[in-house]
C-alpha positions in Angstrom: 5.6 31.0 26.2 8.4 29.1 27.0 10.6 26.6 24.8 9.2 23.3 25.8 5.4 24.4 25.6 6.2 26.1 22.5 7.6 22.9 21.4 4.7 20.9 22.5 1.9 23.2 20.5 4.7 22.7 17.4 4.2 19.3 17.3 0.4 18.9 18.2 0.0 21.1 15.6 2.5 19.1 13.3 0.1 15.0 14.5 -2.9 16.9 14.0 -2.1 18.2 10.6 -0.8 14.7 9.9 -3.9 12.9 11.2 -5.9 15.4 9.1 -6.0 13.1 5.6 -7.3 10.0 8.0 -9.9 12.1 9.9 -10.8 12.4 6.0 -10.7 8.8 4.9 -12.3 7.0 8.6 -15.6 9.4 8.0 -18.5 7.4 7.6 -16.5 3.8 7.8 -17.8 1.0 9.7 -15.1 0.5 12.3 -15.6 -2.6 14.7 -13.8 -2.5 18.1 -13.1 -5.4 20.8 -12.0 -4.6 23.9 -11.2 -7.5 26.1 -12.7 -8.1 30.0 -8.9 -7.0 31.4 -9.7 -3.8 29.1 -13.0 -3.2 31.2 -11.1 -3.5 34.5 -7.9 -1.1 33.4 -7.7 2.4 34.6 -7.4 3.8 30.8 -10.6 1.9 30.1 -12.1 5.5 30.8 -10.1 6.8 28.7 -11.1 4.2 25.8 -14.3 5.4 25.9 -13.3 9.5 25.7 -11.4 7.9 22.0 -13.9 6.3 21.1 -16.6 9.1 21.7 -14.1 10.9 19.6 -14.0 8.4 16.9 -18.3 8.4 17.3 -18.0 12.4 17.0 -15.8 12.5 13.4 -18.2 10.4 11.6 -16.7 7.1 12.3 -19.6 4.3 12.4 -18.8 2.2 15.7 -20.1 -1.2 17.0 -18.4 -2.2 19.9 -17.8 -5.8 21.5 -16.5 -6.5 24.7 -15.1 -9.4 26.6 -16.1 -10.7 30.1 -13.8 -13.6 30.6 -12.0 -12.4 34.1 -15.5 -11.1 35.4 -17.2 -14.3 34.7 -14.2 -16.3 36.7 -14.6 -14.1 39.5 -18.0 -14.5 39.4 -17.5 -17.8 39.4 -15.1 -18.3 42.1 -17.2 -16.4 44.3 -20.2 -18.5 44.0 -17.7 -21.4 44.5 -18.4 -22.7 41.4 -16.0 -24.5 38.9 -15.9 -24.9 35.0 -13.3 -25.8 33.2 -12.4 -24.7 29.5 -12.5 -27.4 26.2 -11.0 -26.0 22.9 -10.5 -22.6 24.3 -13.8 -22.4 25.0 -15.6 -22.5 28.6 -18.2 -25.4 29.1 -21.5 -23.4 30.5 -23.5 -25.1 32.5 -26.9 -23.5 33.9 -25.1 -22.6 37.5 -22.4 -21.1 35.2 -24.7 -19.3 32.7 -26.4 -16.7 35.6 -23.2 -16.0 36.4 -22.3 -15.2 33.0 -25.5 -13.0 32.6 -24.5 -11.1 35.6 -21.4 -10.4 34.5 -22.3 -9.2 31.0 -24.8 -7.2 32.3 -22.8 -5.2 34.9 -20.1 -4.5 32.0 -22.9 -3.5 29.7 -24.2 -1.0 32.3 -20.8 0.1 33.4 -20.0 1.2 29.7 -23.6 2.8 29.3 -22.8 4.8 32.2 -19.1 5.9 31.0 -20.4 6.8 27.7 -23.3 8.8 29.1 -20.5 11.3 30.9 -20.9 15.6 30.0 -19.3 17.1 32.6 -18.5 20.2 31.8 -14.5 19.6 32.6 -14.7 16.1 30.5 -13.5 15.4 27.7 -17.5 13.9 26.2 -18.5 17.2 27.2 -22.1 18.0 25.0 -21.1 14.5 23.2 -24.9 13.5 23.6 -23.8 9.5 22.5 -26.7 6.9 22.4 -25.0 3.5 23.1 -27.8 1.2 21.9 -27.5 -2.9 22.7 -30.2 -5.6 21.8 -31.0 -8.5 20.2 -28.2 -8.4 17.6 -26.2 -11.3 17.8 -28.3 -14.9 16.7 -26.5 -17.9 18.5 -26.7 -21.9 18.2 -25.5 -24.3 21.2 -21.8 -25.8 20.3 -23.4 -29.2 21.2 -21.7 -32.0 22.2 -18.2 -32.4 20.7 -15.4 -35.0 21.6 -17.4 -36.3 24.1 -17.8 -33.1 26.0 -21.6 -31.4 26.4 -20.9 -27.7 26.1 -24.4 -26.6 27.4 -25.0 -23.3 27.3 -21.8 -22.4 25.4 -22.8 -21.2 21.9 -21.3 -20.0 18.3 -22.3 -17.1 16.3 -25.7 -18.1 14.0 -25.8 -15.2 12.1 -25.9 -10.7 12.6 -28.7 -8.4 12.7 -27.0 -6.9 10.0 -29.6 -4.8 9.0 -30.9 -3.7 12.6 -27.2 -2.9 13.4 -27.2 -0.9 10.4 -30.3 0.9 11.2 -28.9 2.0 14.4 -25.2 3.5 13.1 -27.1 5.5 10.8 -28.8 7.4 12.9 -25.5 7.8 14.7 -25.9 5.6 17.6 -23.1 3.7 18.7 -23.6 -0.2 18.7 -22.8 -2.2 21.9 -22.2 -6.4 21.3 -22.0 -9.0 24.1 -20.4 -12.3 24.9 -24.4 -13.9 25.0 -26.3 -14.4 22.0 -30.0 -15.2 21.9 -31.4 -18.6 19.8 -34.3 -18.6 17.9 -35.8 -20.5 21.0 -35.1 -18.2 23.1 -32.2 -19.7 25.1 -29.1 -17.7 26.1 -25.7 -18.7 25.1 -22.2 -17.8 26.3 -20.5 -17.0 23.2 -16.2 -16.4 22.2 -16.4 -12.6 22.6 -13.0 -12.5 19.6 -15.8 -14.9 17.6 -18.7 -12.0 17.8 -16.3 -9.2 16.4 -15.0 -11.0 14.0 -18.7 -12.5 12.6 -19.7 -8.8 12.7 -17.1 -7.1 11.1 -17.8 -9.6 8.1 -20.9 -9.6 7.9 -21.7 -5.9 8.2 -19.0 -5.5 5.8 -16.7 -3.7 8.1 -13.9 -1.2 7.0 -12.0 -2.0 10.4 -11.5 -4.1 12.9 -9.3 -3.0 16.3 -8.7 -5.8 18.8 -7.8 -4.4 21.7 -5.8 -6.7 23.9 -2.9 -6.8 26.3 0.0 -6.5 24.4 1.2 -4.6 21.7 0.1 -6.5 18.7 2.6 -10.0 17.4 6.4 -9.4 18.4 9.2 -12.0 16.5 11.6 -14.4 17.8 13.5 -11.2 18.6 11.0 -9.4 20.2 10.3 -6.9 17.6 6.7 -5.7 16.9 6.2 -7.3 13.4 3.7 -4.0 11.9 1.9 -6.1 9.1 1.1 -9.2 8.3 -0.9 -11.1 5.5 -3.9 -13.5 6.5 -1.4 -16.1 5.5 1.8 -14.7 7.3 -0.4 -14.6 10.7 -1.9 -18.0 10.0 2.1 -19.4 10.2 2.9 -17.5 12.7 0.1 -19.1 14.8 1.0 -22.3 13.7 4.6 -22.0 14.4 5.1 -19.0 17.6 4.3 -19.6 21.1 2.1 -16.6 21.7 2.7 -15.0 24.6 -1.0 -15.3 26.0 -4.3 -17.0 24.8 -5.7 -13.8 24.5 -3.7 -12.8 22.3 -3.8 -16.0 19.8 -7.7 -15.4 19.9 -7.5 -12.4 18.9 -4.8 -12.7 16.3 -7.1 -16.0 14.6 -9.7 -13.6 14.8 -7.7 -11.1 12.8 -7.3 -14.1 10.5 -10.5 -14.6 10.1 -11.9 -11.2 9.6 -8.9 -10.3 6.8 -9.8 -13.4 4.7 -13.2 -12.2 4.7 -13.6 -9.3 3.6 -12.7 -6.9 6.0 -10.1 -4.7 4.7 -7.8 -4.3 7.7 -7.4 -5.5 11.1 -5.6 -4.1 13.9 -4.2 -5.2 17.4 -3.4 -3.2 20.0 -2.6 -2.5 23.8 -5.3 -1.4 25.7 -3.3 -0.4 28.6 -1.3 2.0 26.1 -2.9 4.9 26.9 -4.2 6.6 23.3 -3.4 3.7 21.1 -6.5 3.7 19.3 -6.2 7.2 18.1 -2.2 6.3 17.1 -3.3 3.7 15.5 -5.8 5.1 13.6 -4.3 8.4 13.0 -0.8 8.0 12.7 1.0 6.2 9.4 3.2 3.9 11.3 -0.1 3.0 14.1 1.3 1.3 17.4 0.4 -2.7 16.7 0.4 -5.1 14.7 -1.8 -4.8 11.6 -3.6 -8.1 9.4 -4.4 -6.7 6.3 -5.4 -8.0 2.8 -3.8 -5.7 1.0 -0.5 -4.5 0.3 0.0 -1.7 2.7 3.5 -0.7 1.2 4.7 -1.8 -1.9 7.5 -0.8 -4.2 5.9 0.2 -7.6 6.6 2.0 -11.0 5.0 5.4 -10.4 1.8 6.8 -12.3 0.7 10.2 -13.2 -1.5 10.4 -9.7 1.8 10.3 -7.8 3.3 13.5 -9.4 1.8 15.6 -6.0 3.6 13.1 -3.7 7.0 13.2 -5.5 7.2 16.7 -5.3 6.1 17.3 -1.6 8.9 14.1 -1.1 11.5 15.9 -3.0 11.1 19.8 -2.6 12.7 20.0 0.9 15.7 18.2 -0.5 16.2 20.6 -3.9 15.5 23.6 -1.4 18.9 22.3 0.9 21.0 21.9 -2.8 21.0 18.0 -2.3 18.5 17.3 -5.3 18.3 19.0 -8.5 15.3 20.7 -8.6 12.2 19.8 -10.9 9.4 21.0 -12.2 6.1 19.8 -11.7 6.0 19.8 -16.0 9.5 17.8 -16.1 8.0 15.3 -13.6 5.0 14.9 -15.6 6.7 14.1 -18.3 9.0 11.7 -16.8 7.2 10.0 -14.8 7.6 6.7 -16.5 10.9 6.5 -15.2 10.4 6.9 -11.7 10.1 4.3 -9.1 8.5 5.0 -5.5 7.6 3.1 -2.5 4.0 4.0 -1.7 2.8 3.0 2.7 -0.6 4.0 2.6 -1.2 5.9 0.0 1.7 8.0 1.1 4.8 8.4 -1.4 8.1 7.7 0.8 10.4 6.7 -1.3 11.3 7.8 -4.7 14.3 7.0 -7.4 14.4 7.4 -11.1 16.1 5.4 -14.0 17.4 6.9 -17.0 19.0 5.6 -20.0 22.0 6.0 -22.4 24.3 4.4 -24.6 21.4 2.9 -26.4 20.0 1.4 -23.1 23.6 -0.7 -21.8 24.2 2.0 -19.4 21.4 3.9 -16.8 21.3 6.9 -14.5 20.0 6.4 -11.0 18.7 10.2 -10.0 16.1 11.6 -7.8 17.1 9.1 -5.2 14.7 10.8 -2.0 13.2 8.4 1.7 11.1 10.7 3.9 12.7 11.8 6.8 10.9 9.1 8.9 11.9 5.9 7.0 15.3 7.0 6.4 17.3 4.4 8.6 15.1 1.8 7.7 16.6 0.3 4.6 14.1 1.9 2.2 16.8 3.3 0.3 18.3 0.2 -0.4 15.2 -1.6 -1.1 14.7 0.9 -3.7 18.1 0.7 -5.1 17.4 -3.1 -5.2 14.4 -2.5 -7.4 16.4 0.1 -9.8 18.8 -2.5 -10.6 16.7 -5.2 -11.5 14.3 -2.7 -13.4 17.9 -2.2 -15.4 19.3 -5.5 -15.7 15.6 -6.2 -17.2 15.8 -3.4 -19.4 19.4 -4.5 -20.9 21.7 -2.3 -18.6 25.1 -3.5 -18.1 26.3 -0.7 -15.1 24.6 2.5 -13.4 26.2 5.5 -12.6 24.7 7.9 -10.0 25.4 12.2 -9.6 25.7 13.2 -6.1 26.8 16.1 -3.6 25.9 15.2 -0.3 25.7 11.2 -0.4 29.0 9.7 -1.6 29.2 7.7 1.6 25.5 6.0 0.9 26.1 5.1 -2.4 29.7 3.5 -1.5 28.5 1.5 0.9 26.5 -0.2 -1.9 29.0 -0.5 -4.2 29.3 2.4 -6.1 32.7 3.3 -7.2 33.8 6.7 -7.5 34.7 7.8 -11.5 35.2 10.8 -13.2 33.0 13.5 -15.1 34.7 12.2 -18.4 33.3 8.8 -18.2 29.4 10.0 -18.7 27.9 9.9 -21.6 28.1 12.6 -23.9 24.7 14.0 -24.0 25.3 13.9 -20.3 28.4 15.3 -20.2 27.1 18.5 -21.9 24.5 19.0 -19.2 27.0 18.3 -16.1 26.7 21.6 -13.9 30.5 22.7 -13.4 28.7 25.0 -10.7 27.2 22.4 -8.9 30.4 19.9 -9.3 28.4 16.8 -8.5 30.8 13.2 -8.0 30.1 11.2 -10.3 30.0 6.8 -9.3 29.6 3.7 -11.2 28.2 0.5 -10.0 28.0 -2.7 -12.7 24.9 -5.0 -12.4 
């Protein structure tokens, strides 16, 4: 075996280790998934559907919605007719609807078809995936609004929750469309972004992926912002210039979804090939996530987040740069330690301790993982130490150290000597290890 295969099996061994305590968590969630028209039409659609048969075979509870915007417009133009679009939304007349029909239904069939694939050399080899589609979706005509008649163009009534619900626990895979029935039977053309997002809420969805053309939300910079509140995407809508419709759809969507109820929701690229399975199964994902909930927070650390500490700190006491700790010590301290917890994962740990009756602490057991080390987690910890101290009373902080004297100078420590520490610390200083010793006040 050569280097760079040997490599390669070193690190697919390393993800799928990794990805191991989310295969765990994602088993018997409700995950729903959008995937836009342009998603259909990709050459990685194809390889969409392999992740998501993959998703389907570790227990993960799908129901899928897709878009048909770009094959109803070519529809369209090739029937020479012309609509035009009012609030985002295209006004449906009855020429327009058959068009619309036609175009769902060759997308519906075309991902039946993909998801019925066993060749032998494929990846759904012996998948055996039902991909069932019905009745599901209950719509109402928009009406007339403004002035303008939007015929046959329709909103979300309400979910077949329970049918839906029937069908993901036998393990079928649940296929939405763009056209909802009314209890009169008409058809409507419906806001595809508007289906998932009813869906996800109302069967109480864990997830919901939208999976569009660019990489989730970048900044006035053009950085991928990661996370965002409900409330941090609503003033980004209100304030960016999104780079495509499509993508404040589905961002509103996200919105939505994440004020009601549903936990987290993700956007990605569709045209990044495997995105749904970094997304999912990675810590760091590769878009932009709306979530509720904090995903990474600075907190005091509890008894539960012994385990993490000491698989954060061990490689560091194993290379001399932390002194090393017991599992009993931690235990016992624990009420002194501060971490920085990214879902559910401990990166970041530091610990305060105090002497000369509480006017002077010791910031020790300062640890980032590997991955978030140039990304200011350190000093965001060392930011929460010190006003954790000044809250406590303490006046200055002094900090042992081998192998970081640079780190803690370029935020303000000073360098001192062994004689300035406290007595009762003084007695314990390790001649052998011959630590420096800094100060900072705060």
């Amino acid at each position: 075996m050569n280097e760079i295969t040997r490599i390669s099996h070193h690190d697919y061994v390393q993800w799928f280790r990794n990805s191991s305590p989310y295969i765990n968590a994602h088993r018997g969630r409700t995950f729903v998934v959008m995937f836009s028209g342009d998603a259909v039409d990709h050459d990685h659609f194809q390889h969409i559907v392999h992740d998501l048969a993959l998703l389907n075979s570790l227990g993960i509870r799908l129901v899928l919605v897709h878009g048909a915007r770009p094959q109803i417009s070519a529809r369209l133009a090739d029937h020479h007719l012309d609509t035009h679009f009012e609030a985002n939304s295209r006004i449906t007349d009855s020429a327009a609807l058959s068009t619309v029909l036609d175009a769902v239904g060759a997308i519906r069939l075309r991902i039946e078809g993909l998801f019925s694939m066993g060749l032998a050399n494929s990846p759904m080899h012996n998948a055996s995936i039902q991909v069932v589609n019905g009745n599901f979706v209950v719509a109402k005509p928009v009406g007339v609004r403004d002035g303008f008649d939007y015929q046959h163009t329709g909103e979300v009534r309400r979910i077949q929750v329970a049918a839906i619900r029937e069908q993901l626990d036998i393990g079928n895979v649940v296929l939405l469309s763009p056209v909802g029935c009314s209890p009169t039977g008409e058809l409507f053309n419906l806001n595809s972004e508007e289906v998932a997002s009813t869906a996800a809420i109302a069967l109480n969805a864990d997830k919901i992926i939208f999976m569009g053309g660019e990489s989730g939300v970048t900044d006035e910079s053009g950085q991928l912002v990661r996370q965002m509140t409900p409330q941090e995407a609503g003033k980004f809508i209100a304030g960016a210039d999104l780079s495509q419709e499509d993508q404040a759809r589905q961002l509103v969507a996200a919105c939505h979804a994440a004020s009601n109820g549903v936990a987290r929701a993700h956007l990605i690229d569709f045209a990044d090939d495997g995105a749904l399975l970094k997304e999912l199964f990675t810590r760091d994902g590769c878009g932009t996530m709306v979530t509720r909930d904090v995903y990474e927070n600075i907190r005091g650390a509890w008894i539960e987040d012994v385990g993490g500490i000491l698989e954060l700190i061990e490689p560091l006491e194993s290379a001399g740069v932390l002194v090393r700790r017991s599992r009993e010590l931690l235990e016992s301290e624990i009420k002194r330690f501060t971490i920085i917890e990214r879902d559910g994962m401990v990166i970041g740990c530091a610990a305060l301790y105090p002497y000369d009756d509480g006017k002077l602490g010791e910031l020790a057991c300062v640890a980032v993982h590997p991955d978030y080390r140039n990304s200011q987690r350190g000093r965001q910890l060392l930011e929460h130490i010190e006003r954790r101290a000044r809250q406590q009373g303490m006046k200055e902080l002094f900090v042992l150290t081998t192998q970081t004297a640079h780190w803690f100078q370029e935020l303000g420590f000073s360098a001192s000597d062994v004689d300035v520490l406290p007595g009762e610390k003084k007695q314990l200083y390790n001649l052998q290890r011959n630590s420096k010793v800094f100060r900072k006040p705060i």
